[in-house]
N, C-alpha and C positions, 0 to 999 in steps of 0.2 A: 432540748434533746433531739427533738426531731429536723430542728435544722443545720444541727452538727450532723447527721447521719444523710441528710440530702445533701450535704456539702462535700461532705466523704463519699458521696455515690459518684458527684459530678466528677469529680480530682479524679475516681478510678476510672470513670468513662473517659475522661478526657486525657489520660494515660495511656488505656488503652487503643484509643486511634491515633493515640502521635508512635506508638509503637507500630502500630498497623501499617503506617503511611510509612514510617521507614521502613518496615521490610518490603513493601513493595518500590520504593525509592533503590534497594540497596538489589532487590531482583533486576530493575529495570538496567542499574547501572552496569552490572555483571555480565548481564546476558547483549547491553551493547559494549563493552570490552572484547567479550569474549567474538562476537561477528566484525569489533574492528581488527581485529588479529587475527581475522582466515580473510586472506586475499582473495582467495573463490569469489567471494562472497562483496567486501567494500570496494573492491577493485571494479570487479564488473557491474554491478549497482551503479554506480556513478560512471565509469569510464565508458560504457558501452552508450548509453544515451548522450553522455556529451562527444563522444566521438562521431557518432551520425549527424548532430548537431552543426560540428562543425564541417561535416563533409558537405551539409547538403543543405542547412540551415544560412553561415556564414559563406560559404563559396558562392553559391546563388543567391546572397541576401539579397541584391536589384532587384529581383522576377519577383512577379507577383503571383501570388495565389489568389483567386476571388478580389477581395477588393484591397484585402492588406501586402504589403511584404512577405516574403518568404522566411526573410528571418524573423519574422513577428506571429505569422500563423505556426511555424514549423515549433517555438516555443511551449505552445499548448500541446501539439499533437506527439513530442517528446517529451514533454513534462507527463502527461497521461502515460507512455508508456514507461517511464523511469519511475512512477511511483507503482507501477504493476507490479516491475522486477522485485523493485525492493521489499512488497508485501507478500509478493508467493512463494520466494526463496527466504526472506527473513521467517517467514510463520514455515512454510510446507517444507521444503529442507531442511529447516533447524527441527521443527516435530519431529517427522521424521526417524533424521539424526536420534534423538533424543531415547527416540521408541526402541530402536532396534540396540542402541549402547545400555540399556537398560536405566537411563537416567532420569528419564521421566516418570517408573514406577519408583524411585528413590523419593522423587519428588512427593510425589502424592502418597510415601508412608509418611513424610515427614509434618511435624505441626503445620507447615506453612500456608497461608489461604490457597486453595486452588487457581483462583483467578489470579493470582499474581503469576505466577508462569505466563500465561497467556496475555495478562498486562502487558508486561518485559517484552516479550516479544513484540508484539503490536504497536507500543511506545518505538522500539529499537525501528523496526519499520518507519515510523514515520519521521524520524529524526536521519535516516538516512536518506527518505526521499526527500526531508526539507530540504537537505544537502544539496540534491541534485536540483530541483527545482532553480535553486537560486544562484546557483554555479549557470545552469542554463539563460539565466536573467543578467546575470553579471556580463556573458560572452556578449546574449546579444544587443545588450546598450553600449558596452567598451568597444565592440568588435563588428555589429553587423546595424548597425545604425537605428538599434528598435528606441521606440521615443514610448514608454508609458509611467503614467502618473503613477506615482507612489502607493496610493489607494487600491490603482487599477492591480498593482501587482501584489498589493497585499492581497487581495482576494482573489486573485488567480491563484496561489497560494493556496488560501486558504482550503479552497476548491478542490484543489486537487489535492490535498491532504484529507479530505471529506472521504473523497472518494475514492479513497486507497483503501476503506475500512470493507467495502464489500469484497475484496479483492485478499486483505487479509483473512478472512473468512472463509473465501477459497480454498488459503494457503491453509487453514485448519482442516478443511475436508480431505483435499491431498496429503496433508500430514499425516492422516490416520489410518489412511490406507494405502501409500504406497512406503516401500521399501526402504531405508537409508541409502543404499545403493540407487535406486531404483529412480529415489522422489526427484534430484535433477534433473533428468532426464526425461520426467515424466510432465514436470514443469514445463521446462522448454518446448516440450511436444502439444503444449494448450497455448503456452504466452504466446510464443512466438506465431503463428497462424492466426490466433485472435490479434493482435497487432498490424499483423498485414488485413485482415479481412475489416479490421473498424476502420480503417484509414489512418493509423496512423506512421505508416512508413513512406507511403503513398495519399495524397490527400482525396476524400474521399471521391471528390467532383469527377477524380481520372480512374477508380476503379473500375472495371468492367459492372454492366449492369447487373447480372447475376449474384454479383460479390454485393452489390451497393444496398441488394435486396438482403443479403445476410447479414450483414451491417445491424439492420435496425434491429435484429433482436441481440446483440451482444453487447456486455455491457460497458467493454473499454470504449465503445463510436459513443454509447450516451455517458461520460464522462469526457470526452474531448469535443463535443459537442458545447457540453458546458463548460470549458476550459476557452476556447473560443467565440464564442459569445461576450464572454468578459473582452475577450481582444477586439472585438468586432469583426469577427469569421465568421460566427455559426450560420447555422441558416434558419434561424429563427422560430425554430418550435420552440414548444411550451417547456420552459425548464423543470417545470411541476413531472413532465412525462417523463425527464431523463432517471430525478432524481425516486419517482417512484419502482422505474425499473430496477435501479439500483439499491432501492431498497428492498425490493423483493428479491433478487441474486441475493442480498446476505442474508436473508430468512431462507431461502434454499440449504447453500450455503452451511449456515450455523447450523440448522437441521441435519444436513447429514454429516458435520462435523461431530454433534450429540452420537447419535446414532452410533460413529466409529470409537466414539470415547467411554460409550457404554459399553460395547464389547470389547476394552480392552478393560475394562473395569472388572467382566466377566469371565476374564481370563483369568486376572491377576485375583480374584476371590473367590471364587466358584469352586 
């Protein structure tokens, strides 16, 4: 009897999480449908980083940067910023969005786990910066003469999809407190400056010294630090340093992302 009854416990646990997993499957898939059908949005995620790419990456692939190619270091230092765009406008715009259309309090009457909103998103994220990443890898081995081993770019890759997750996290603090209107705008007004100031528009060697000093504490220079390094760019600090800063910006980060999602928790029941 009683192992008819643990057998009938497992079937409804193991029920129960293949239910689970499809509705977070069937969140993730929606919620990237729905950002491949706003151009805002897949358009310039992808188009804006492969177009500098090609401006300045493949035009001057001969020149070198440090010790590699131009079109070989400029990969990492565009890869780092294409997966930015895609985690602070995929999470902090679509929030957002979401807050001010009243769709995200629909969300959270309904059964569905909380974390799967935020999954979807996050997942959506990173599936469009794969995109770009390797859109960027495609141009520069077809087009700008980059030579790297399979491996090398599987974990260039990998790397910079790592390190798009503190940056999503970001996109969850700005989500919560800026505006639908507003959070665009408000976006741009952080990426872009942090892009120019880590090196990545610019490499960081021709920064001004001032700027190269503001560098170290931002967290896009220690992701394209480690994005390079894999290329044979970086400059050789301890990868341990990049990725603990980085780990701390998402405990920031998730912190006051809490914080903004309790108070609207305390709107919406209070």
């Amino acid at each position: 009897m009683s192992t008819a009854a643990t057998t009938l416990t497992d079937t409804l646990i193991q029920r129960s999480r293949g239910r689970l997993a499809m509705i977070y499957l069937k969140e993730a898939k929606y919620e990237f449908l729905k950002n491949l059908r706003l151009r805002a949005y897949a358009v310039s995620t992808i188009l804006f980083p492969v177009m500098f790419y090609v401006l300045f990456g493949l035009v001057m692939a001969n020149q070198g940067i440090g010790p590699i190619r131009s079109a070989t270091y400029l990969i990492a230092t565009y890869g780092t910023f294409a997966v930015m765009g895609a985690s602070l406008f995929g999470t902090g715009a679509g929030l957002a969005s979401d807050r001010g259309l009243g769709w995200l309090q629909v969300k959270q009457a309904s059964p569905m786990p909380p974390f799967a909103y935020f999954a979807a998103k996050i997942a959506t994220s990173l599936i469009f910066s794969t995109v770009t990443v390797l859109i960027l890898l495609l141009l520069g081995v077809l087009f700008g003469g980059v030579r790297i081993p399979i491996a090398q770019a599987a974990m260039l890759v990998a790397t910079l999809l790592a390190g798009s997750l503190p940056f999503c996290a970001m996109g969850l603090a700005i989500g919560y407190f800026a505006g639908p209107n507003s959070a665009p705008a408000t976006i741009n007004l952080i990426y872009l400056p942090l892009s120019f100031c880590s090196g990545l528009w610019v490499p960081y060697m021709f920064l001004p010294s001032f700027i190269r000093q503001i560098a170290l504490a931002l967290p896009p220079y220690h992701l394209s630090q480690l994005a390079l390094s894999i290329v044979g760019a970086g400059r050789h600090e301890s990868p341990w340093i990049h990725w603990e800063v980085l780990l701390g910006f998402t405990l920031v980060c998730l912190g006051v992302a809490r914080i903004g999602f309790q108070r609207d928790e305390g709107k919406l029941y209070g």
